[in-house]
N, C-alpha and C positions, 0 to 999 in steps of 0.2 A: 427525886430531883435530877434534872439534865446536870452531868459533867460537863462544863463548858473547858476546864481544864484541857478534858481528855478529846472534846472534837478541835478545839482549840492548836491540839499538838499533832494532830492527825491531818488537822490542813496544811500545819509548818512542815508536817515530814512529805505532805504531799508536793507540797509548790518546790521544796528543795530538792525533791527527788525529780519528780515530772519539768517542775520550770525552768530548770538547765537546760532537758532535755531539749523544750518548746523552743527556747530562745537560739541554742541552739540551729534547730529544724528549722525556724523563719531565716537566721543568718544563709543559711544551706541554701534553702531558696531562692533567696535574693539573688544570690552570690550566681547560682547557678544558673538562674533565668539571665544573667547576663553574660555569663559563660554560653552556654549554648546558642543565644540570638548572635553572640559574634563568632564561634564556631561554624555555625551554620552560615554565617555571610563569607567565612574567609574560605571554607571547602566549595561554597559556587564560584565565586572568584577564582579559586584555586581551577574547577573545572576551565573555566571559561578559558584560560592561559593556557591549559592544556590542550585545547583544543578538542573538548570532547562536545560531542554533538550537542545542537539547540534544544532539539527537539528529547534530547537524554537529560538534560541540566535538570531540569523541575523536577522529576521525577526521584531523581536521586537527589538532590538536595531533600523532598519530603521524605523520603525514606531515612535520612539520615536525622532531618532533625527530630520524627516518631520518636526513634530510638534513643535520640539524645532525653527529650522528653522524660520518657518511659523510665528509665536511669535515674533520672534528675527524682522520679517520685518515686521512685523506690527507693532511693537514696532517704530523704526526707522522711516516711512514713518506718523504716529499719530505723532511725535516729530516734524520732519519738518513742519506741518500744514496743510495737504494734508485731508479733509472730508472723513473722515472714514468710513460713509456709503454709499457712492457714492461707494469708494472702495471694501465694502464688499459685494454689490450688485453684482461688475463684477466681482468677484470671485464666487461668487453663480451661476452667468450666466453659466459663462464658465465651471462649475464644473457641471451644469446638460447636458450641451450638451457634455462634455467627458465621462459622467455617459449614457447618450443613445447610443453613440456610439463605447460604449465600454462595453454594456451589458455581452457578450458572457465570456469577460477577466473577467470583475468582479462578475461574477458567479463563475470562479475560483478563482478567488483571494478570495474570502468569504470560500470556500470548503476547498482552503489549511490552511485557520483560523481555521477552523475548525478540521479541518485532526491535527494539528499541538496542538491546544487545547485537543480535546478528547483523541488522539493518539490512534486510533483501532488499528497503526501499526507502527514499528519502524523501522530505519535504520537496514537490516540483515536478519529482517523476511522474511519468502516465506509466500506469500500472493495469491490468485486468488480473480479477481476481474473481470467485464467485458467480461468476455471470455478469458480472459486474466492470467498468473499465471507466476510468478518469483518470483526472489528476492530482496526486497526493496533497490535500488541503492542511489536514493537523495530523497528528497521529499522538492521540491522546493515550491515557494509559489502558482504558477499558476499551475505547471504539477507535478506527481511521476514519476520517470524513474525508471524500472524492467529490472534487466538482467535475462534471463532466461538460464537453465543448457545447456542451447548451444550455449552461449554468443549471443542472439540478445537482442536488447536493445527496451523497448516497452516504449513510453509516455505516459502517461494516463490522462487525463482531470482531474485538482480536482475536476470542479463542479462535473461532473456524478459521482466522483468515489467516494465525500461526501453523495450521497444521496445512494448507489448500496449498494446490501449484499457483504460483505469483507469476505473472507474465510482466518483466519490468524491459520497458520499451528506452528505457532512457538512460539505459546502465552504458551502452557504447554507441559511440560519437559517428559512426557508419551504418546504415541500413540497406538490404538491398529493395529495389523495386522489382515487381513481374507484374508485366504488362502482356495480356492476351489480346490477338488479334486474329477474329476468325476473319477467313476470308475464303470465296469461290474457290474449287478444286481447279475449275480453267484458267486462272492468274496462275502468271510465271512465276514460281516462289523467289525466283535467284533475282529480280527484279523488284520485286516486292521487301526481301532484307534486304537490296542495298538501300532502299527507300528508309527505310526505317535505321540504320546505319548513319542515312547521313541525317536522320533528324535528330540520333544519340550524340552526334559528331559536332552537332554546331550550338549546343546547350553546355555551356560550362559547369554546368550542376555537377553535369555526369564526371566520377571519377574515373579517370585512366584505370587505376590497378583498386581490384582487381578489375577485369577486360570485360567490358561489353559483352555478354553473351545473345546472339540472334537464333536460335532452334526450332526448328518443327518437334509439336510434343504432340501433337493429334490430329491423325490423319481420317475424315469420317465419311458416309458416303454424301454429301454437298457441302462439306466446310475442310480447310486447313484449319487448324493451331498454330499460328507460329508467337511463340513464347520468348519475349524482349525482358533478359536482367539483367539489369545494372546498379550500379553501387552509386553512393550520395550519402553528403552528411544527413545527421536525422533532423535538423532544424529545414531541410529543402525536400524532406520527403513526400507529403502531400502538393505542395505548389510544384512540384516536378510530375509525379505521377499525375494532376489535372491538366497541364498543359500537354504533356505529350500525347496525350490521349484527344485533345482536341487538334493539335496538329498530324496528329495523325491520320484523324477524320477527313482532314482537309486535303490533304495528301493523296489520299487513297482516290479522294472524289478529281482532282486534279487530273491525275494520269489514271482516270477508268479503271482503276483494280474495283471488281466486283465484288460484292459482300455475297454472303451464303445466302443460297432462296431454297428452301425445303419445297421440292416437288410430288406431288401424289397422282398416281394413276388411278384414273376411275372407268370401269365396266359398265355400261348399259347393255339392254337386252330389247332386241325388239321382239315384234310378237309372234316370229317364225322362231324364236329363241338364235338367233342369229347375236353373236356377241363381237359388240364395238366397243374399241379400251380409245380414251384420250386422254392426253395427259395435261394435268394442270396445276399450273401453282399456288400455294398457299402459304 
């Protein structure tokens, strides 16, 4: 015959040994889900006052509340009486076989730690990167998203784009311009910069310091170089570099400065083999 006595007493030593435990572990829980949802709201806040980047806030808020998380149930599961290294084993397990095969992600996920830490570049910049150049859209934790001035939208890998030269156009408030201007070897060059002098001279874009510079940088046999740089904030660098380059056009054609014509000499042969050279342009 079943002792009912004896499973009887083996429930009561159970539910009094284990049911504290439980009640316990639920109190833990609760207690602690509400611990952490306001933890987690008071450390973004906390950033946000600090001043720490927008684009950094999320990122460490979820890292922080994982963690909080993570605690909270390890916390609870050590209370019920469940062998905490047996446990911490199989979380080791499984975190190195999601760690191999998930290489490729967590090379970004590290680059956008990174990207996010050092900040070479911020939401708004125009950057080149990769072969790549727009302007900085999101910059998430695994990719940057770039729209570029003809609205295509480009993803970028953090990893490579942590480790690549970053070209950030938008880090200081100056830029220079260089402007080339071939023109005929028969133009008076000293007539020619003051031309282009006073078209630097009556455009307020242009800043004084540093100075206008007007230079010959290439002398060839039917063209000058003469190489126009100057300085401008970066918000006037394109609408300055189109317009001077159309008044310049206009310029040149004004007072007859000549543009470069590539000449070729060509030999004919008549039939005494008698050789006539004329020269013509091409």
């Amino acid at each position: 015959m079943i002792d009912i006595d004896k499973y009887r007493n083996f429930v009561l030593e159970f539910v009094v040994l284990y049911g504290m435990k439980l009640i316990i572990a639920i109190f833990i829980l609760i207690i602690g889900i509400w611990v952490v949802k306001r933890l987690n709201r008071f450390i973004f806040n906390l950033m946000a006052r600090k001043g720490v980047d927008e684009s950094l806030r999320p990122f460490l808020s979820n890292i922080i509340g994982v963690t909080l998380w993570v605690l909270l149930i390890v916390l609870v599961i050590a209370q019920i009486g469940v062998e905490m290294t047996s446990f911490i084993a199989i979380l080791g397990s499984a975190g190195l076989a999601i760690g191999l095969a998930l290489q490729g992600s967590l090379s970004n996920f590290a680059g956008g730690v990174l990207i996010l830490t050092i900040k070479p570049f911020r939401v708004g910049d125009y950057i080149e990167a990769q072969g790549q150049g727009g302007t900085v859209h999101i910059i998430n934790i695994f990719n940057t998203v770039l729209k570029t001035p003809d609205n295509k939208t480009i993803y970028l890998p953090n990893g490579p784009l942590a480790s690549t030269v970053v070209v950030n156009y938008s880090v200081e408030n100056t830029r220079r311009i260089e402007l080339l201007f071939n023109i005929s070897v028969h133009n008076d060059i000293g007539m020619v910069r003051q031309l282009i002098q006073q078209l630097v001279n009556e455009d307020e874009r242009v800043l004084p310091d540093p100075a206008p510079a007007i230079v010959v940088t290439n002398f060839a046999e039917h063209a000058i170089t003469i190489s126009t740089r100057i300085w401008c904030n970066r918000t006037d660098y394109w609408n300055l570099y189109w317009d001077l380059t159309e008044k310049a056009k206009a310029t040149f054609e004004q007072h007859n400065i000549a543009l470069p014509v590539p000449k070729r000499e060509v030999f004919s042969y008549s039939e005494n083999n008698s050789k006539v050279s004329s020269a013509a342009q091409v």
